[in-house]
Every structure is written in structure tokens, then in C-alpha cells.
Residue, then its C-alpha position, 0 to 999 in steps of 0.5 A: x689517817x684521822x689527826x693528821x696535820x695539813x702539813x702532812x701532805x704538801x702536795x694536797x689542796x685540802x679544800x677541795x680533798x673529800x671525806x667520804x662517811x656512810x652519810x654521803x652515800x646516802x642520795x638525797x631522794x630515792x628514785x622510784x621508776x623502773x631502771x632505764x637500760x640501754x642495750x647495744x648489739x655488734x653485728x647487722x647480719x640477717x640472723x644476728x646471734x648476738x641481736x638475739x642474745x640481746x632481746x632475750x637479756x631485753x625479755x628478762x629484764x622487762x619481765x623484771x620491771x626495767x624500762x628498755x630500749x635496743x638501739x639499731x645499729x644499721x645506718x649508724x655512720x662510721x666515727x668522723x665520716x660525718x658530724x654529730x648531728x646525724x639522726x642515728x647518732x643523735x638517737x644513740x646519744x640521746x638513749x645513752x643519757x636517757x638510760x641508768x644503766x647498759x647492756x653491750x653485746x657483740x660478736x667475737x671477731x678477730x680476738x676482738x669486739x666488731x667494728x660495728x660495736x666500737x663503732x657505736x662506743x665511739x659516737x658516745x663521747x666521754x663529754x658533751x660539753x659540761x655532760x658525760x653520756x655515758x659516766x656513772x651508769x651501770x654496765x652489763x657485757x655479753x658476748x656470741x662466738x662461733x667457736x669454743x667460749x672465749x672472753x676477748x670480747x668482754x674483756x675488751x668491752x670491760x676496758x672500754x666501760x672503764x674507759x667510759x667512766x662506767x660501773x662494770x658489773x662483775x658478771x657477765x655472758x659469753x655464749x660459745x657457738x651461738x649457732x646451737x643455742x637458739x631455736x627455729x623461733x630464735x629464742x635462746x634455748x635452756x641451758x647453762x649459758x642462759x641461766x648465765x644471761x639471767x644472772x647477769x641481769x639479775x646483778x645489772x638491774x641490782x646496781x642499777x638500782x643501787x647506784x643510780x641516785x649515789x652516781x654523783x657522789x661516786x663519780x665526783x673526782x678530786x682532780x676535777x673539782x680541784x681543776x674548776x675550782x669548784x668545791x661541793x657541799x659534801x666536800x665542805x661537810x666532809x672538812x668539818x668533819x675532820x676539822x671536829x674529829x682532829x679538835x682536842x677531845x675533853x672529858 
């Protein structure tokens, strides 16, 4: 509501209140490397359904031009059974601040994502001192079943990568009884469901590159800059702005 007074809002600190403009979307540079993307897969079975169905996402974005990287889960220890500075752990978290953007893939187990994928989502903590691993990056969710097509596991993921401060793209893969989708070579057969993976990397590797340099500004909160004190250039800008827009207008 442009004009309106400071009065209008008692319960505002308006220092530290923004006024977004097509501007401030704009990132300060333009980044020209090839999206960095993380994937993550839930089962450590011998023939993974769900490994496979990551490495051909992996083939379809390489051939893209992203830069990717698959993280083994096997050996990764359970949360709290040991610190954080156990070498799995601290390769997964230095893979999830290298990427821009990730893809998580896992079975449907018990109308839920595996214990090995939450596992994994939970060694990568919201913060790492004054660093979040996993906030502002993109996020790409597919799931395997061994029965007809379900979605509890993407949903299920899509809450965790909102909980993760994560951009959830709005398409994503659910493959039913994955046993018949790939070959004797494990490369996932043509179908619908592939065309599917296709898409959902198309739209991934699009955000990603869409959002990766403006991730700052979309994740700047109020409640946190008001919580430090700190208060953002385009915060100071963005009063200026109001400040000129609610001045008397003359002829």
C-alpha cells in the first residue's frame, strides 16, 4: 500500500522493511559457469533402482552442460551416532555448499522416503555457523516404487526442501515399478516416465540458472535482518524509494 504512513503499521520496523522492484532482481553479475548440481540417492542395495534412475538424471544434465556430482551414501553414519567431522559427512556438506542447485531421489518405503535419504538430509544442517548449506538452491525431487505410482516420497521430500530453505521446482518424477524400466545394462528404458526425468531436469537446470545469482536477495528475510540489526543496502534503497514515491508530486 504505497503512501501509506508509518503510522499504519505499528508493529513494523521500518528500517529494516524492504521494497522489492524489478531492480533488485536484477544479481549484480551474471555467473557464466555451468550449474553446479548435487544428486542424492536413498538405497544402498546392489541394483538400486533408485542410483539408476539418479545417473540417468546425472547423463541428462551432463549432456546439458551442468557440472555433477552423485554422492555415496554407503558409509555415511547415522545422525548423532558420531560428530561432523566424520569424512563422509564432511564430503556430503562440502558437496551441498559447492552445488547451486540438487536433485534427491529415493525409494518409497513404508509410504515414506528411506531412512538412508533423511539420513543424508539430515547431516546437512540449516546453518553452519553464519553458513546455510543448503538455502536458496534449487531442488529437483524423483522417486522409485516397487508397486503402482505413488507420490509420498515426493511429497515427503518436497517438505523437507522447504524446510531446507530450498526452491522446489514445480515438476518432478515418480517412476512405478522400476523393476521394468530399466534394461539388462541398467539404463532406464524409453517411455513416458523417462520423457518425465527429462522434463524435470530441463525445468531444474532453467532455475538454476535463473535463480543462482538472485538467491541472496530471494532469501533475505525481514525477521532476520530485524533479529542482527543488520540492515541491507537494497533495504536503504528500497526506503528511499517509498520515501520519494509517498513525497507531494508537483506540476
Amino acid at each position: 500500500m504505497l503512501g501509506a504512513a508509518v503510522s499504519d503499521f505499528p508493529a513494523l520496523a521500518a528500517e529494516f522493511a524492504d521494497h522489492p522492484t524489478l531492480e533488485k532482481l536484477e544479481p549484480p553479475k551474471i555467473s557464466t559457469h555451468p550449474p553446479r548440481i548435487l544428486l542424492l540417492y536413498g538405497s544402498l542395495r546392489e541394483r538400486s533402482f533408485s542410483r539408476l534412475l539418479t545417473y540417468e538424471a546425472q547423463r541428462i544434465l551432463d549432456r546439458m552442460g551442468a557440472e555433477t556430482r552423485v554422492f555415496d551414501p554407503a558409509g555415511l553414519p547415522l545422525p548423532d551416532a558420531t560428530t561432523a567431522d566424520h569424512p563422509k559427512v564432511q564430503e556430503l556438506r562440502e558437496l551441498s555448499l559447492w552445488s547451486e542447485g540438487q536433485v534427491w531421489c529415493s525409494p518409497e518405503r513404508h509410504g515414506a522416503i528411506t531412512g538412508i535419504m533423511k539420513a543424508q538430509i539430515d547431516w546437512i544442517p540449516l546453518e553452519i555457523g553464519s553458513v546455510r548449506p543448503t538455502q536458496g538452491r534449487t531442488l529437483a525431487v524423483m522417486q522409485v516404487s516397487g508397486g503402482s505410482q505413488s507420490f509420498n516420497a515426493v511429497n515427503t521430500m518436497r517438505l523437507l526442501g522447504r524446510w531446507m530453505r530450498m526452491i522446489t521446482i514445480p515438476n518432478q518424477s515418480s517412476v512405478a515399478m522400476a523393476y521394468k524400466e530399466f534394461d539388462e545394462h541398467d539404463r532406464m528404458k524409453p517411455s513416458g516416465y523417462y520423457d518425465r526425468v527429462v522434463d524435470v531436469m530441463e525445468e531444474l537446470y532453467k532455475f538454476t540458472l535463473l535463480t543462482r545469482d538472485r538467491a541472496d536477495y530471494l532469501v533475505d528475510r525481514y525477521s532476520e535482518r530485524k533479529a542482527s540489526g543488520r540492515i541491507p543496502e537494497h533495504v536503504v534503497l528500497g526506503e528511499a524509494a517509498m520515501a520519494h514515491e509517498r513525497a507531494p508530486q508537483t506540476a
